[in-house]
N, C-alpha and C positions, 0 to 999 in steps of 0.2 A: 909778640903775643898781645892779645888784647886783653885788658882788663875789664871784668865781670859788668860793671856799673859806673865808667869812667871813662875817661880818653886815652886812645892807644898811648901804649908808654912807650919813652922815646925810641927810635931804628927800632923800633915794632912795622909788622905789615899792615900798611893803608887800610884802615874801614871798609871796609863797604857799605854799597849805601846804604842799605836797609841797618848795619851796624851803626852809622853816624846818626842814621832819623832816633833811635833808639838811647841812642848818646845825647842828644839835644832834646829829644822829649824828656827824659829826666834829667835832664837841666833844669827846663822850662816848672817840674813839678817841684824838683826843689825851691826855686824862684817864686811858685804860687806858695808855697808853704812859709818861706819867710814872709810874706809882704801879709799873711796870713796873723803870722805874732806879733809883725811892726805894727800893723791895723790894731790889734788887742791891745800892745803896752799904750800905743796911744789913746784907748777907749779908755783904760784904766786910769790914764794920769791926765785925764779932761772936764773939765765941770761940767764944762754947757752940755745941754741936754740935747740941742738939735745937732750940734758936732759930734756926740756922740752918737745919735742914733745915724747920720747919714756915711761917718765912719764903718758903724757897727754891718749898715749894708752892703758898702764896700769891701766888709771882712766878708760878709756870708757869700757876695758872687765870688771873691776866690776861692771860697770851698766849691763854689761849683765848679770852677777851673780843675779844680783838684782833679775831683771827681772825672770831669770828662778826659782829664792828662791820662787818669789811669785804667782809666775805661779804654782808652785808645792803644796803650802801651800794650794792656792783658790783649787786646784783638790781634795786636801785632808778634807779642811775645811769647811763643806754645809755652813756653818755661816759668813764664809770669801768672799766666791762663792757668797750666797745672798747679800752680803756688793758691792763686784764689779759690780754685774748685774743691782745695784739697783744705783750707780755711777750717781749722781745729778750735777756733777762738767763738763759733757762730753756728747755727744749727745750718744743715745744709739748706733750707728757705732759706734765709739768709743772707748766703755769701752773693760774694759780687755777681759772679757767673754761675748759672745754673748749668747741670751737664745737658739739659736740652737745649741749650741753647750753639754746645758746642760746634754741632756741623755747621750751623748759619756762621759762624765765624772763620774769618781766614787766617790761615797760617800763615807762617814767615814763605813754606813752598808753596803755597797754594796762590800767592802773590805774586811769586819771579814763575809758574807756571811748575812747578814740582809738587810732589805730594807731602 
């Protein structure tokens, strides 16, 4: 059985692939998110002003990482997609994915050729 948000647990059935891309994209988002607060505790605990400001830009292109990790996740993910559309915290302008935006996006079947 595989786990929600993790790697198959052990004598579980193989990935698949599109389950392994999905596996290693959040990876990859958790990985942006740390290197995210390491950049910050160090912006914090730095005098120089030019250290900090070229740190501080280093911080802000891994929020853009973020950003496009899970911009690519939600295209990939119907389940992820439904979680942002349905986005209770933000007025519907808003959220990540608008629903007109849904048909231009592909599904997990719409990818391996299923609907």
């Amino acid at each position: 059985m595989l786990v929600a948000y993790g790697k198959p647990e052990s004598g579980s059935v193989k990935a698949t692939q599109l389950e392994q891309l999905l596996i290693w994209l959040r990876e990859d988002l958790m990985g942006e998110l740390q290197a995210i607060n390491q950049y910050q505790a160090h912006i914090d605990n730095i005098d120089d002003a030019e250290i900090k400001d070229l740190l501080a830009h280093i911080r802000d292109d891994e929020k853009e990482h973020v950003a496009e990790i899970t911009h690519l996740i939600s295209r990939i993910d119907a389940i992820q997609r439904e979680k942002f559309m349905n986005d209770h915290t933000v007025e519907a302008g808003e959220r990540v994915v608008s629903e007109a935006e849904t048909d231009r996006i592909p599904t997990v079947g719409s990818m391996f050729g299923q609907k």
